[in-house]
N, C-alpha and C positions, 0 to 999 in steps of 0.2 A: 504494500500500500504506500502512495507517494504522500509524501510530508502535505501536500494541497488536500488532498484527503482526509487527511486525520483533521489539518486542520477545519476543516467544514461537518466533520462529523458530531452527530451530538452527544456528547459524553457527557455521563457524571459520574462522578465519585460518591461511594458513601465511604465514611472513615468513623472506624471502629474505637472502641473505648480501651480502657486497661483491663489487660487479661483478654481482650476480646479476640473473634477471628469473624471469615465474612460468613458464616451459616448462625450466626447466631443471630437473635432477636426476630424483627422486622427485614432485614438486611435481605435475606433470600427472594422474602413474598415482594417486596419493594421493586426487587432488578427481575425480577422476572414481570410484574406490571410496566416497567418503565421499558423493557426491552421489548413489549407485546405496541408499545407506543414509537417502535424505532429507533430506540435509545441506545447507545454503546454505554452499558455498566460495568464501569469497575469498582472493584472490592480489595482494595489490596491488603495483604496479612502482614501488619508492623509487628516488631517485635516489642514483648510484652510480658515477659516472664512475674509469674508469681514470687512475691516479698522485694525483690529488688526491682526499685525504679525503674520503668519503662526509659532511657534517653532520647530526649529531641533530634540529637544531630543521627542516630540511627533509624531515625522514622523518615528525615529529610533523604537517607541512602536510602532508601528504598522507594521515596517516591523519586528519583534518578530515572527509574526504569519505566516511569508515565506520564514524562513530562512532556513529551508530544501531544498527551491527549489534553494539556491545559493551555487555554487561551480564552476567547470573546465568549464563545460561544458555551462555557462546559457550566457546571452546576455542581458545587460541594456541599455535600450533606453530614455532617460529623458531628457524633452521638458520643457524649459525655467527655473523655477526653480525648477523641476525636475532634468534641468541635473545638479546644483547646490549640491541636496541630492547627484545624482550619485557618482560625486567626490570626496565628506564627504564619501559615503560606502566606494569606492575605496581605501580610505587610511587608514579603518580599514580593510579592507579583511585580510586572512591569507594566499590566494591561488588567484590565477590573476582568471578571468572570463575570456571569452572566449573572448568576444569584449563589449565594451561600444561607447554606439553612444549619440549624444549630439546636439539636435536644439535650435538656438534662446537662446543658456545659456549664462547668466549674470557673469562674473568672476573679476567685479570690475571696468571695464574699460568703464571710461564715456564718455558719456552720458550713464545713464540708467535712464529710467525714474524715477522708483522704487528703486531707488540707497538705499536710509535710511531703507526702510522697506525690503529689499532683503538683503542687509546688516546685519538687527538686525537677520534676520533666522540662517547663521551662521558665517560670516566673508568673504572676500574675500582674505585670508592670505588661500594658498593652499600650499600644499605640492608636488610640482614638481619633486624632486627626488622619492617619493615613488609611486606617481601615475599612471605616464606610466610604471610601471613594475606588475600594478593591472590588467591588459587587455590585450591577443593575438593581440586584433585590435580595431583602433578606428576609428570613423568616425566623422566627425563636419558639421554640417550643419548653416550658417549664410546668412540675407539677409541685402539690404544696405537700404533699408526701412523697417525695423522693428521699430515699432514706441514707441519699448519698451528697446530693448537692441542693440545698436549700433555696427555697421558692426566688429570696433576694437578687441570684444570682440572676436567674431569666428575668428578673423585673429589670435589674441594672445593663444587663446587657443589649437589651431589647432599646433602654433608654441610650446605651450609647449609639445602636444601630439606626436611631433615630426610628424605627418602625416599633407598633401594636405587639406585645405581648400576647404569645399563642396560650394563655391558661387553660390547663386540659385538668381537673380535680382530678382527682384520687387515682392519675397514672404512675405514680411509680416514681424507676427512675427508665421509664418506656424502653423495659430489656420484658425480658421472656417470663423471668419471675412475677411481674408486675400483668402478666397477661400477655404482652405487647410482640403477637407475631406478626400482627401487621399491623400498618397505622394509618387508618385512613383518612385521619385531620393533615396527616403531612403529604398524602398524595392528595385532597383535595386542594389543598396551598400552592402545590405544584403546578397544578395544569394550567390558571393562566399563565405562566411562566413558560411551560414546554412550547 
């Protein structure tokens, strides 16, 4: 496939959380709805080992290997600390993405449970001026019982995104445990977008 290709192709990303890989959650039922829509989904599996910190600059090697598929046109979706990396991409891009969507992400604001080891991944010091101008459109999704990252965070993040807080009550922290094998507040948020 030539590089004009990729770039015109519609891609999105979903990026997974700590400890996570791509069959878990929402993740499967998602790329297969978005790929029934024409979509190029990728899932890529960072590494994430249990007790020791997940590191930033080895999640950055690995997205090396799909960085053709990011430019104007792609869509990053990252689910807890996932949407964490999202944000780190966002503020090295050189060209905004199309939209970035963001459930259950941790940006510092406590409670989190995982506060010190989400922390050592890469800081909770974001850069607010360069971020919302990385993305056409965002979307945030937070619940008030998430028993990992506390309602605050989606209210603040959503406030720096300048967009509407997605409040979904008593989802969790919108993984498998919490019900959550498909989500269909966050494919309905989608489609004007696709």
């Amino acid at each position: 496939m030539t590089r004009a290709n990729i770039y015109y192709m519609k891609n999105i990303f979903i990026i997974h959380g700590t400890e996570g890989h791509p069959k878990e959650n929402w993740f499967p039922w998602l790329k297969h709805e978005l790929e029934e829509k024409g979509y190029n989904v990728l899932v890529p599996q960072f590494p994430s080992p249990p007790i020791v910190p997940a590191k930033i600059a080895e999640w950055f090697d690995v997205l090396k290997d799909y960085e053709q598929y990011i430019n104007e046109n792609t869509i990053l979706i990252g689910h807890s600390l996932g949407g964490v990396f999202t944000l780190r991409l966002l503020e090295k891009l050189e060209h905004p993405a199309k939209a970035a969507i963001f459930a259950g992400t941790p940006i510092g604001v406590r409670p989190i449970l995982n506060y010190d080891r989400d922390n050592s991944f890469s800081g909770f010091s974001f850069d607010w001026k360069v971020i919302p101008t990385k993305a056409h459109h965002f979307e945030v999704f937070q619940s008030d019982d998430d028993p990992y990252v506390s309602l605050e965070n989606g209210e603040q993040l959503a406030k720096n995104l300048n967009v509407a807080l997605n409040f979904v009550p008593n989802a969790g922290h919108f993984n498998t445990r919490a019900g959550y094998t498909k989500f269909d507040l966050l494919l309905e948020k989608l489609k004007p977008i696709l």
